[in-house]
C-alpha positions in Angstrom: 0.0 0.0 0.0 1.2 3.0 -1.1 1.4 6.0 0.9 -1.0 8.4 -0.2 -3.4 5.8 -1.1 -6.9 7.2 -1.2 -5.7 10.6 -1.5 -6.6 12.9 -4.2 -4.3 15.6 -5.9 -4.3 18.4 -8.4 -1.7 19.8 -10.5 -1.9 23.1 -11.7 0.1 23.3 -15.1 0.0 19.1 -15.1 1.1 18.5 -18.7 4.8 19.0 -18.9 7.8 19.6 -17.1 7.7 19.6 -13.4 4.2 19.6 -13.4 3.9 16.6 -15.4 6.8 14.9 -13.2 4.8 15.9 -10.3 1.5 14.5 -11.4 3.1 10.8 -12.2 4.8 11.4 -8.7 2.2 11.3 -6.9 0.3 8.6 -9.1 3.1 6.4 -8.1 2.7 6.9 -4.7 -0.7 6.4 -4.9 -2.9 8.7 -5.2 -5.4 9.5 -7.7 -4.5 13.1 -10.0 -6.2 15.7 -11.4 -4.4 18.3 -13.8 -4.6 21.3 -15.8 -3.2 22.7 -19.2 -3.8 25.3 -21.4 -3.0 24.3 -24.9 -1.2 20.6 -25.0 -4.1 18.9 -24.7 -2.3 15.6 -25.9 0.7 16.2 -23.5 -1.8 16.3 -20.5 -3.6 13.5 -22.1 -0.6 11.2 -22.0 0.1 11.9 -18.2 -3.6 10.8 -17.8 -2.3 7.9 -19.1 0.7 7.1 -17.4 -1.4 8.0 -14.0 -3.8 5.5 -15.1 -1.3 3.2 -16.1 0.2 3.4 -12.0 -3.2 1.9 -11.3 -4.7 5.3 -10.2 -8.1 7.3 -11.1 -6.9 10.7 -13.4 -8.2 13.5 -16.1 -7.2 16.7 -17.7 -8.6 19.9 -17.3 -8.1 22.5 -20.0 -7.7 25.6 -17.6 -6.0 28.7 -17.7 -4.4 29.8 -13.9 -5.1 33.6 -15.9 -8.7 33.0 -15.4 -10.3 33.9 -12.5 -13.2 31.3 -13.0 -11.1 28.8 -15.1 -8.9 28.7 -11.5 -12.0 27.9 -9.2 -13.6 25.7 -11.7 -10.6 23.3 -11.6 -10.9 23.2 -8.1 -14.4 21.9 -7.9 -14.2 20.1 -11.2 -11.9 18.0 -9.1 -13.6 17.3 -6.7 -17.1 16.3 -8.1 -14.9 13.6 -10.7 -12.5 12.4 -8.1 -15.0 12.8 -4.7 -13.0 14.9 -2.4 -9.3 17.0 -2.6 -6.5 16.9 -0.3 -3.5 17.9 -1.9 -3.3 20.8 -4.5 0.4 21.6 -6.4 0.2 25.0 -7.6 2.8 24.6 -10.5 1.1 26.3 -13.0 3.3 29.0 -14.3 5.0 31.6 -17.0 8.5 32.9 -17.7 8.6 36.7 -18.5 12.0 37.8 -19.2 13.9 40.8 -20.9 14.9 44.5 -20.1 12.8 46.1 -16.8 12.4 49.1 -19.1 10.7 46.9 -21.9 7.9 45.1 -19.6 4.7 46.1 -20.8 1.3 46.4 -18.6 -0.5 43.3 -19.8 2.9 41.3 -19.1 2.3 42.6 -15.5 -0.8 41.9 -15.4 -0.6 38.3 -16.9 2.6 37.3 -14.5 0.7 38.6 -11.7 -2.8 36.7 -12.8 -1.1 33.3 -13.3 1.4 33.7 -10.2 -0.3 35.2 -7.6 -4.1 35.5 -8.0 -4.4 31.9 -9.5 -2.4 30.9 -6.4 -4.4 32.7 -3.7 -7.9 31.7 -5.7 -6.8 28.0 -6.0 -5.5 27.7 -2.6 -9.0 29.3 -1.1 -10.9 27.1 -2.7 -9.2 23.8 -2.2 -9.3 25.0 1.6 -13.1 24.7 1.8 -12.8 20.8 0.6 -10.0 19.5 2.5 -9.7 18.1 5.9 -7.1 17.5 8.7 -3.9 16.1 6.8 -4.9 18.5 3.4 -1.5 19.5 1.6 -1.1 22.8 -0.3 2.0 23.2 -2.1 3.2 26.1 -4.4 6.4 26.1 -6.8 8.4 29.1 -6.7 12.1 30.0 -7.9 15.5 30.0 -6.5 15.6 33.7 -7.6 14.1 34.7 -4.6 17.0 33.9 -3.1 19.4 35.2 -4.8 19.2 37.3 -8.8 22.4 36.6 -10.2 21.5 38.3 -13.3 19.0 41.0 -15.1 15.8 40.7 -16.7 13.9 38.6 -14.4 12.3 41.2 -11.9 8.7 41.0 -13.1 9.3 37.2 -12.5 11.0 37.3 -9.3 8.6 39.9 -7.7 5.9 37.4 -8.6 7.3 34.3 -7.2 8.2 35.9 -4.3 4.6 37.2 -3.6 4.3 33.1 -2.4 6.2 33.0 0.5 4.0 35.6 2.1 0.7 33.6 0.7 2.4 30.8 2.2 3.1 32.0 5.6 -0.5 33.7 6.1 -1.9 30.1 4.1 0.3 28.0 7.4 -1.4 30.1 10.2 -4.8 30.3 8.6 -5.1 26.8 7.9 -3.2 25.2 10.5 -5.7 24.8 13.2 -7.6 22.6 10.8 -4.5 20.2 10.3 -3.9 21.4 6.9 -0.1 22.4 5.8 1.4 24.9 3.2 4.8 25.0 1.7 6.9 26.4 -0.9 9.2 25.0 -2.8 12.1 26.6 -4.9 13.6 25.2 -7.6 16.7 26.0 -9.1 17.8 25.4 -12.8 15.6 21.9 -13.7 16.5 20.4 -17.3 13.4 21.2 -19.0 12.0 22.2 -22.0 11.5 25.9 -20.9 15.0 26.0 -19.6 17.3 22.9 -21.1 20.6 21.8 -20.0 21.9 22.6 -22.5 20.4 25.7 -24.1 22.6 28.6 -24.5 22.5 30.2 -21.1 23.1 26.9 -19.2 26.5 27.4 -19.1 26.5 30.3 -17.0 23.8 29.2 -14.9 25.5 25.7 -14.0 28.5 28.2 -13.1 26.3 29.3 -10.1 25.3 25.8 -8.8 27.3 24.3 -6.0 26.6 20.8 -7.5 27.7 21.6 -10.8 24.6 20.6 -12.7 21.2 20.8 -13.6 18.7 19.0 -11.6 15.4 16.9 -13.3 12.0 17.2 -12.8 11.7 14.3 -10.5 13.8 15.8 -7.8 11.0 18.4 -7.5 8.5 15.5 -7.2 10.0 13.7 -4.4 10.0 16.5 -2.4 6.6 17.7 -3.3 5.7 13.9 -2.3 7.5 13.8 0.9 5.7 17.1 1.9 2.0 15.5 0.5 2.7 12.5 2.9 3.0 11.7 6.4 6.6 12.6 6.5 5.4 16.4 5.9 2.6 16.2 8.7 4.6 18.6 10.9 6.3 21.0 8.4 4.4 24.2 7.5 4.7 27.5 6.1 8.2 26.7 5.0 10.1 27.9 1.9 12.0 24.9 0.9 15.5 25.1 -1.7 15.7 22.1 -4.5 18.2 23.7 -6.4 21.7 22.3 -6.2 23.3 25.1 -4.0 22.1 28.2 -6.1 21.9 30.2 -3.5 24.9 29.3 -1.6 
């Protein structure tokens, strides 16, 4: 028996990358997964497949964390196919970059949609379905840590935004048993930011280990914390990411 057995989960942003690793993570250790996408409808629909293959109940939502109602639906879309919710993974997420100067409005306004208000919306209404033991878990960024280089500020200010939500999400929720936690990657071999794309260089120049890590190694900690081995961490900010910040 596996250890979340029983459980339910959904992954914002389910169909690729960490999200995807996330999603077949926690299928693996047993529980049954919801997730969202946007556009790669086939990508999410293969992870349905692989969590289905683990033995486990899971389905694709095409949602958009930018949407206010698209945000909430997910939330109790999930819970009227899968019965109940007890661990939600906000990975869902964008990667504005270039000159401070050059950021327009709607940028802002996106970032800050998808980052922030998807998180706090997400996070609310999962709370008003889970029980003692519920798991809320947000993915953030090693640069708020430590900004070894320009053009990521809109980015940053946004992913930093989650500690805070975290924190107040901890003390809110914790009377009820439920936990919240961020977790911080740093440079993860994916197709958003490849190992060996042409800035990887200089960023594994910055890592204490020396190289990028994989999507899984985000998973396992995200499982750890959805299991009884996180029952008594809460409102932490928690580094994967190979000594970035060192």
């Amino acid at each position: 028996m596996s250890g979340l057995t029983g459980r339910v989960a959904l992954v914002t942003g389910g169909s690729r990358g960490i999200g995807a690793a996330i999603a077949r993570r926690l299928a693996r250790e047993g529980a049954d997964v919801a997730l969202t996408y946007v556009s790669a409808a086939d990508k999410a629909h293969a992870v349905v497949r692989d969590i289905q293959a683990a033995g486990r109940r899971g389905f694709a939502i095409a949602a958009d964390s930018a949407s206010p109602e698209a945000v909430i639906r997910a939330v109790e879309g999930t819970v009227a196919e899968l019965g109940r919710l007890d661990i939600l993974v906000n990975n869902a997420g964008i990667f504005p970059s270039g000159p401070l100067e050059e950021v327009t409005l709607e940028e802002v306004d996106r970032t800050l949609a998808v980052h922030v208000r998807a998180v706090f919306l997400a996070s609310q209404a999962a709370a008003r379905h889970m029980g003692k033991g519920g798991r809320i878990i947000s993915i953030g960024t090693c640069f708020v840590d430590r900004v070894p280089f320009p053009g990521v500020t809109l980015y940053t200010m946004s992913k930093a935004a989650l500690t805070g939500l975290t924190k107040g999400l901890a003390r809110e929720l914790g009377p009820r048993g439920i936990t919240a936690n961020v977790v911080h990657p740093g440079p993860i071999d994916t197709d958003m930011n490849p190992a060996n794309g042409p800035g990887a260089d200089a960023e594994r120049a910055l890592l204490a280990l020396g190289h990028f890590g994989e999507s899984e190694d985000i998973a396992a900690t995200v499982a750890h914390l959805s299991g009884e081995g996180g029952r008594y961490i809460t409102g932490a900010s928690i580094a994967v990411d190979g000594g970035f910040a060192v």
